[in-house]
N, C-alpha and C positions, 0 to 999 in steps of 0.2 A: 533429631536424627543422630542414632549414634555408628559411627566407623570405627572398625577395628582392624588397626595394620599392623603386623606383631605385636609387638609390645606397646605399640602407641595407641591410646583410643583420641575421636575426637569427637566434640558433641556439640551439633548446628541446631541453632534455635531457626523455625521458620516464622518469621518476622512478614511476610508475607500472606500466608492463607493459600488461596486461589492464583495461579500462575498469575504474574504480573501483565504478558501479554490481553488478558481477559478485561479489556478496557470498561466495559458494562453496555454496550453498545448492540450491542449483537444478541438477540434470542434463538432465532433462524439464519443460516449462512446457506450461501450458493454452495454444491456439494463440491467444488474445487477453491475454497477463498483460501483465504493467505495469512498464515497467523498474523494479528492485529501489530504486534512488536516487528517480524520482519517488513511488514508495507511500510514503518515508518522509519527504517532505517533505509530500506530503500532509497527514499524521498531525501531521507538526508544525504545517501550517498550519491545524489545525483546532482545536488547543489543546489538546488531548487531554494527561493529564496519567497519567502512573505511580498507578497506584492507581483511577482510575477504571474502570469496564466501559466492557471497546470490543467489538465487534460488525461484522463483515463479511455479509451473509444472502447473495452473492453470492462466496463466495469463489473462486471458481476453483483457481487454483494455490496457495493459503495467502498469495500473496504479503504485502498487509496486515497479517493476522495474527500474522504471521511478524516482519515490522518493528515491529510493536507492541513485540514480544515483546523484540527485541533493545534498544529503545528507554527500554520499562519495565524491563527490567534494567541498563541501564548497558554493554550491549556495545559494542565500539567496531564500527562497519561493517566492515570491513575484518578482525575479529578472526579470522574461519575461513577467509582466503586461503592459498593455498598461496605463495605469496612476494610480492614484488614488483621492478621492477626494479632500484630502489636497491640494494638489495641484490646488487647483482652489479659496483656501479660498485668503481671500485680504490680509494679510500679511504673506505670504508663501516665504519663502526665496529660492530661483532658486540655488543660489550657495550654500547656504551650504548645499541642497538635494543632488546635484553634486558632491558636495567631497564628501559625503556621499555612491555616488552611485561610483564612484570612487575607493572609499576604501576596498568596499564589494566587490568590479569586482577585486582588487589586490591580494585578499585573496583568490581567486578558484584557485583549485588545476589540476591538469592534471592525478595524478595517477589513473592507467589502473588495476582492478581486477576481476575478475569475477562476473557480473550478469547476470544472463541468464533468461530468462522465457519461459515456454511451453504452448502451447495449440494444442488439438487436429482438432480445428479450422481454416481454413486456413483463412477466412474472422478476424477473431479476430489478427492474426499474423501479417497481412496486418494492421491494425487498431492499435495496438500497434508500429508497424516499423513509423505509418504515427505520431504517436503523440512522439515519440523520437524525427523524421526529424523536426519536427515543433520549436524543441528548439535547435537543432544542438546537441542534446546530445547521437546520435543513436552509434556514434562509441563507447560509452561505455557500454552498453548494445547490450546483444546478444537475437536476439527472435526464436524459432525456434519450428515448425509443426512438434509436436509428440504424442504419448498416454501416458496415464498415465500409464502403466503398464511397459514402457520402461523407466521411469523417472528412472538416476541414478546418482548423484551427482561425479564429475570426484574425487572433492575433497571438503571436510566435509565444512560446514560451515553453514548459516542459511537458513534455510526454512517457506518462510510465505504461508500460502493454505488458500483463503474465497472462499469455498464451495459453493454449494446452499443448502439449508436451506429446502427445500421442503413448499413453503408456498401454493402452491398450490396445490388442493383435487387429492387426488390422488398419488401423486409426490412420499410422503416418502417412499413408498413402494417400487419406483423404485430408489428413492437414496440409499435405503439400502448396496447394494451390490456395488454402489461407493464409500462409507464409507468405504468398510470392504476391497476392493481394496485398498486405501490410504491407510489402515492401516498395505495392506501386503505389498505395495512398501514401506513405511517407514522404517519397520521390515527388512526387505531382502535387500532393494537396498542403505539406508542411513544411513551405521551403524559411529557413531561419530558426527552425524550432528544434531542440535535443530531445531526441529520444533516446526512450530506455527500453528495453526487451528483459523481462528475467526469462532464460530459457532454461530447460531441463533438458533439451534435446541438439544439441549442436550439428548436426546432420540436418533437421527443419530449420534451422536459422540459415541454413547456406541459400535458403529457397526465397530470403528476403531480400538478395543481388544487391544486397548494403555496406561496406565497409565499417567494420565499426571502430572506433577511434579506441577504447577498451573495454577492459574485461576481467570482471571482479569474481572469486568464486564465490558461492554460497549453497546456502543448505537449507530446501524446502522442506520442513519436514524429513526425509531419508531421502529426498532426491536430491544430485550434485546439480546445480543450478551456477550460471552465467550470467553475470548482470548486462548486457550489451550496451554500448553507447554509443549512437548514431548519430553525430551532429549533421543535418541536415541542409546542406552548399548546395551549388548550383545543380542537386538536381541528376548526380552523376550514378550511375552505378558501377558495383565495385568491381574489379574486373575480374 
């Protein structure tokens, strides 16, 4: 890539190839998933740690779940790409990528803890189980065809939820009352557990009668998006 700013030029080797986000996971996506790189930064900006239950009730594509999964084991992002471009430049060292890749495949972990994702979907369920199988990581994630109003965490730990946003005329009116549903299953069925909401729409976030603790900005794609943070107390809502 070459830039030219006046008098300065400057010239980027793309070292990369295919966007980094592009894990290898994914052939088909739900038609609202979440780039692969933002769900896992999510996950980290939530504090979510290896070993505790994570929980998606909204999973669409497994995305989340999925990064959990890579996350809690120690994968590297990048571990199930089919190449990159380095790899093609003319003094690219074969073996020391090799130890390299070597090293990082020594360091995944096996440990088994609960992530589970829901959807009321059964094609998204299917879509998700296909994008686990695709990296061999299905047996640590569980997916499973439910409603939201039966969402009940066995036991406390993190919850990320990406909504829809109502970007379409008409919509928010009918999200309303999926808001104010998540906000009673959070209330009633998740008491001890952190939740996260990314919204794009801070007007339907008010319909979740949640208080949220903070509020991270972010960028889905071109939408201004809100990372929410609900820690989940006796059960109160916000006034």
């Amino acid at each position: 890539f070459l830039f030219i700013i006046e008098d300065k030029v400057s010239i980027f080797l793309n070292s990369s190839g295919n966007s980094l986000s592009k894990r290898g996971y994914r052939e088909k996506i739900h038609k609202a998933s979440l780039n692969e790189a933002l769900a896992s930064g999510i996950i980290l900006l939530s504090g979510w740690k290896p070993g505790q239950s994570f929980y998606d009730p909204m999973c669409g594509s497994g995305t989340f779940c999925i990064e959990a999964a890579l996350i809690g084991r120690n994968i590297p992002a990048g571990y199930y790409r089919k190449g990159f471009a380095f790899q093609r430049w003319e003094h690219f060292d074969n073996r020391l990528w090799n130890q390299i890749a070597t090293e990082a495949r020594e360091k995944i972990v096996h440990d088994r803890f609960p992530i589970i994702g829901y959807d009321n979907i059964s094609a998204n369920i299917d879509l998700s189980r296909q994008n686990s199988r695709r990296i061999l990581i299905h047996n640590y994630i569980q997916f499973k065809k439910a409603e939201l109003y039966d969402f009940k965490p066995e036991i406390p730990g993190v919850i990320i939820i990406n909504p829809p946003y109502g970007e379409r005329l008409g919509e928010e009116n009918e999200l309303s009352d999926l808001y104010q549903l998540m906000g009673d299953v959070l209330k009633t069925n998740c008491q001890d557990a952190d939740a996260f909401i990314l919204s794009g729409n801070m007007e339907l976030a008010k319909h979740l009668r949640l208080q949220h603790q903070s509020k991270i900005p972010l960028k889905n794609g071109k939408i201004d998006c809100r990372l929410l943070h609900y820690p989940i107390r006796h059960g109160k809502y916000a006034d």
